[in-house]
C-alpha positions in Angstrom: 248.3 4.1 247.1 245.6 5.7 244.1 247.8 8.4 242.9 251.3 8.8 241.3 251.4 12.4 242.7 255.2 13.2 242.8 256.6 10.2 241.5 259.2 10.0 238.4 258.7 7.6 235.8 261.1 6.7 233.6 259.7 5.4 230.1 260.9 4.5 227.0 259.0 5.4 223.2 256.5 7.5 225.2 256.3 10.4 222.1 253.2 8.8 221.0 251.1 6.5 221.3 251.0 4.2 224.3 254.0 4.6 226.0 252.5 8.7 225.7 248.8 7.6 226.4 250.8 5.9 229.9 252.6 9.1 230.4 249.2 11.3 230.3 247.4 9.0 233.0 250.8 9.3 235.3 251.2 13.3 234.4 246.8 14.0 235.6 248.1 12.5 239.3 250.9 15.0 238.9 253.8 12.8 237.8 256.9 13.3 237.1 258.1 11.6 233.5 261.1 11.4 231.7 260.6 11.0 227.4 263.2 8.8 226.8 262.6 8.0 222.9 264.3 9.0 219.7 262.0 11.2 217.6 263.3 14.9 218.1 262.1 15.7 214.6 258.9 14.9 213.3 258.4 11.8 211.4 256.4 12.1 207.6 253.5 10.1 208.9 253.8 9.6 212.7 252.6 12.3 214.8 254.4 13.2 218.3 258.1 14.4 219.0 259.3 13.8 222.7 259.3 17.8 222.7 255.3 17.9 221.7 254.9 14.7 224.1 256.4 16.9 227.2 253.9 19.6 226.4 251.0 17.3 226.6 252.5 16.0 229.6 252.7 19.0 231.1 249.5 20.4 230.1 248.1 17.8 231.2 249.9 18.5 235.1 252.7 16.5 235.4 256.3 17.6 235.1 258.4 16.4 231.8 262.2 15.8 231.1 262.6 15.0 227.2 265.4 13.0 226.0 266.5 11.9 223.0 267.8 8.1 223.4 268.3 4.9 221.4 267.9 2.4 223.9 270.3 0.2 221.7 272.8 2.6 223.4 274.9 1.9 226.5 276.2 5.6 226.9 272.5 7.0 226.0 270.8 4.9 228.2 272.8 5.7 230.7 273.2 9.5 230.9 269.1 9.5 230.2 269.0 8.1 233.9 271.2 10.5 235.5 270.0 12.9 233.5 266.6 12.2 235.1 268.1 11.2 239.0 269.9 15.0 239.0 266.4 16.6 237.8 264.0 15.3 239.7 265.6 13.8 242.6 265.4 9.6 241.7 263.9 7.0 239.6 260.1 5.4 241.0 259.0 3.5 238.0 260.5 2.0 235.2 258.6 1.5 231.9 259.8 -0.2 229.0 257.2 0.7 225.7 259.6 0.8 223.3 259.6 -1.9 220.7 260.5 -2.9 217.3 258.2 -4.7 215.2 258.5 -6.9 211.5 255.7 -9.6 211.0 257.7 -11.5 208.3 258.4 -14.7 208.1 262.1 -16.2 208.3 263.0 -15.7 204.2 262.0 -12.0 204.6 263.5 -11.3 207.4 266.6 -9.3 207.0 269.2 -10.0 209.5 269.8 -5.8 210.2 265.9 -6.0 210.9 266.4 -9.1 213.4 269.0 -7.5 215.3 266.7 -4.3 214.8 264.2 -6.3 216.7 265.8 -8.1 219.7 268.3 -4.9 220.7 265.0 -2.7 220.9 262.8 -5.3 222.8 264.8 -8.1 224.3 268.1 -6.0 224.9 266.9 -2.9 225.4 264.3 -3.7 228.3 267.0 -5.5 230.0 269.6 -2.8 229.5 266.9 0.3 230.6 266.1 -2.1 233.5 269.5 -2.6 234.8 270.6 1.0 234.8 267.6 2.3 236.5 267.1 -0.9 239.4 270.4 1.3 241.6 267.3 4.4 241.7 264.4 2.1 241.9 266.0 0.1 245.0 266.3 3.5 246.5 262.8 4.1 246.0 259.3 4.1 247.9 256.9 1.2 246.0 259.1 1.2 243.1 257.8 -1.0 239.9 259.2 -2.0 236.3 256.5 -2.7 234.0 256.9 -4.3 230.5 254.1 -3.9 227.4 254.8 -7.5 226.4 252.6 -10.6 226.3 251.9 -13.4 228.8 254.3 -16.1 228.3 252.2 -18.9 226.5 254.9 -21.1 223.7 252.1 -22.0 221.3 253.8 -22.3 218.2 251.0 -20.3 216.4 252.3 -17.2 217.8 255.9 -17.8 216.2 255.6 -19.7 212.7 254.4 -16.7 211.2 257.0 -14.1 212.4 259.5 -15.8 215.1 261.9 -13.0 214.6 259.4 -10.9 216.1 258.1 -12.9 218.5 261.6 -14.1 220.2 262.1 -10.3 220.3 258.8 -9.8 221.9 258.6 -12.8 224.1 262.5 -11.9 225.1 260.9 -8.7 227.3 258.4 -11.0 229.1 261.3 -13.6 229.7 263.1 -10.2 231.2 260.0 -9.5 233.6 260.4 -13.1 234.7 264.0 -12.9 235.9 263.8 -9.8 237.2 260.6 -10.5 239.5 262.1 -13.3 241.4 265.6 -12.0 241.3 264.5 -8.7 243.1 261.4 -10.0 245.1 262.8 -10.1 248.3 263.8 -6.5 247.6 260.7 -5.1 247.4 260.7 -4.4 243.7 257.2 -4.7 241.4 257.9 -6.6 238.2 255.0 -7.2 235.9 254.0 -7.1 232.3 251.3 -5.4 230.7 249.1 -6.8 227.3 246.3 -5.7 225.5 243.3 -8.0 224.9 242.9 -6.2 221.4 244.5 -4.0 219.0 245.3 -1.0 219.7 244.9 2.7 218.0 248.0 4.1 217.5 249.5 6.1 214.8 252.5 3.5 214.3 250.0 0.4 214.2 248.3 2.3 211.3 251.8 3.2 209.3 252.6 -0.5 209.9 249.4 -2.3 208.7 247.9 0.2 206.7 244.5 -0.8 207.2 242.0 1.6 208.6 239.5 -1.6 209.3 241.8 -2.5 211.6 242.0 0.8 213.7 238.0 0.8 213.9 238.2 -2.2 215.5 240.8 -1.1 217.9 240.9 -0.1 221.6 242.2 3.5 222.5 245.7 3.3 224.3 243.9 5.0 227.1 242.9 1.2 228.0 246.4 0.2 228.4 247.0 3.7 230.4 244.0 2.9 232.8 245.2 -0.8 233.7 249.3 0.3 234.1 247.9 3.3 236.5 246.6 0.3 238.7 249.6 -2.3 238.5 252.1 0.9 239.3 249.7 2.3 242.1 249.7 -1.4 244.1 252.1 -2.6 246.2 255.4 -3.4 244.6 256.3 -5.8 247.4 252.6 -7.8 247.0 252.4 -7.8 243.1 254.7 -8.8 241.3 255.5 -11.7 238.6 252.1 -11.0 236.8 251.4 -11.2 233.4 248.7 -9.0 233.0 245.4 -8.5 230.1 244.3 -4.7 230.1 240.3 -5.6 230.1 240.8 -8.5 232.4 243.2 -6.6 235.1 240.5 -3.8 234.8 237.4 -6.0 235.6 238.8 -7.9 238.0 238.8 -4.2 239.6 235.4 -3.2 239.1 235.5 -1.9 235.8 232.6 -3.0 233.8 232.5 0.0 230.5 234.2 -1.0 227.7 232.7 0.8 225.3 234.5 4.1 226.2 237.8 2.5 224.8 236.4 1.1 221.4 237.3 3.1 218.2 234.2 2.4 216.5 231.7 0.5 218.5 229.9 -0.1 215.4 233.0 -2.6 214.6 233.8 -6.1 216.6 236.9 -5.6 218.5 240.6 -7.3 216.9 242.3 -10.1 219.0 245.7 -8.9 219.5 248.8 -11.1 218.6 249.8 -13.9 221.8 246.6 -13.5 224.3 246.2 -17.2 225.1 243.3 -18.9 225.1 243.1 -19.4 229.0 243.0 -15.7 229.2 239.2 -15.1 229.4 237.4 -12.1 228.5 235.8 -10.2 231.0 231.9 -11.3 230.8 230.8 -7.7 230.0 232.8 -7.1 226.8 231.3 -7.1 223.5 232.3 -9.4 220.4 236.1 -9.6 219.8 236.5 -11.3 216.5 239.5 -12.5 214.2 242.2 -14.1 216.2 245.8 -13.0 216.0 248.2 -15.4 214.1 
């Protein structure tokens, strides 16, 4: 399968950014895709409302359902599915994107953000999970994909932030489970990473550094290597832990530059890409190392 023609993906945070950037790729084969995300109104200094994401989307060919949902919420969660099973029929793919994020260290972590953190990632991708896997076990080639990190425990990814990174690290353990609990059901379970930072409007409200964004990848990078895991065979891939550049070589792609920001700037190391995780030999300099 090469296309996503007619399928319905359900993902979560997809008013901008990557989670939108995914929802574009899925929307040119003629997707289906529920917005399931919580910015109805715009934000002072993030662009993108789930009602300006579902006119890209469908712009762009692919049919949209916006929602407004907290994924922290049983009841929202919930009706955002069957809300999405009586429009367009079922439930394909599931995508969790959404995701809280504090790099501070234990003393200036407040416990409201904490909790903030691991109901977002940890909870919330196992909640969203759960209440679609009825649709997707129902469906042809279904998949659940995660944008969290290979699971490598080197400590230097959680001394400086191990709020954060439990959160994060709590979706890939989801992906884990889920792919051996449901492999014998046919069911796609994989993560999805970047290699390098990535240009988004939220990354740049957070860090506040334009140095950083010039040395960023475009989300369409991320969008390019999820179109491949959720176009293969759900019952032959699954369990993997996946680099954008890396996934995307290993299938022939060999131009990088089209995703840089600013090719006149060496590319940022994302946060927990281990060191085993080799960059494809036709990418240009990556410098500075996450944490």
């Amino acid at each position: 399968m090469t296309t996503l023609k007619g399928k319905t993906l359900f993902i979560t945070g997809a008013s901008r950014g990557i989670g939108l950037a995914i929802a574009l790729r899925a929307a040119r084969d003629g997707a289906n895709i529920t917005i399931a995300a919580k910015t109805a109104e715009p934000h002072p200094k993030l662009p993108g409302t789930i009602y300006t994401a579902a006119e890209e989307i469908e712009n762009a060919g692919g049919a949209a359902l916006p929602l407004i949902v907290d994924i922290r919420d049983e009841a929202q969660v919930s009706a955002a599915v069957e809300q999405t099973v009586e429009k367009f029929g079922g439930i394909d793919i599931c995508i969790n994107n959404a995701s809280a994020i504090q790099l501070t260290g234990t003393l200036d972590t407040a416990m409201r953000r904490y909790d903030l953190m691991n109901q977002v990632n940890a909870r919330g991708t196992f909640m969203v999970s759960k209440l679609c896997l009825p649709h997707l076990l129902q469906a042809e080639n279904p998949h659940i994909l995660s944008l969290s990190p290979p699971l490598d425990m080197n400590p230097k990814w959680f001394g400086p932030h191990v709020a954060y990174s439990m959160a994060k690290f709590g979706m890939s353990l989801c992906m884990l489970g889920l792919a051996a609990e449901f492999k014998s059901r046919g069911i796609g379970v994989n993560a999805l990473w970047p290699r390098t930072t990535i240009a988004t409007a939220a990354i740049k409200y957070i860090v506040g550094d334009d140095s950083m964004m010039k040395s960023s990848r475009t989300p369409e990078i991320v969008a390019d290597a999820a179109h491949l895991i959720l176009t293969k065979p759900a019952n032959e891939f699954s369990g993997n832990f996946c680099i954008d550049d890396t996934l995307l070589a290993e299938h022939g792609e060999t131009d990088f530059d089209k995703y840089r920001v600013d090719p006149a700037f060496d590319l940022f190391e994302d946060f927990f890409v281990p060191a085993d995780y080799k960059a494809p030999a036709s990418l240009k300099a990556v410098s500075g190392t996450g944490k």
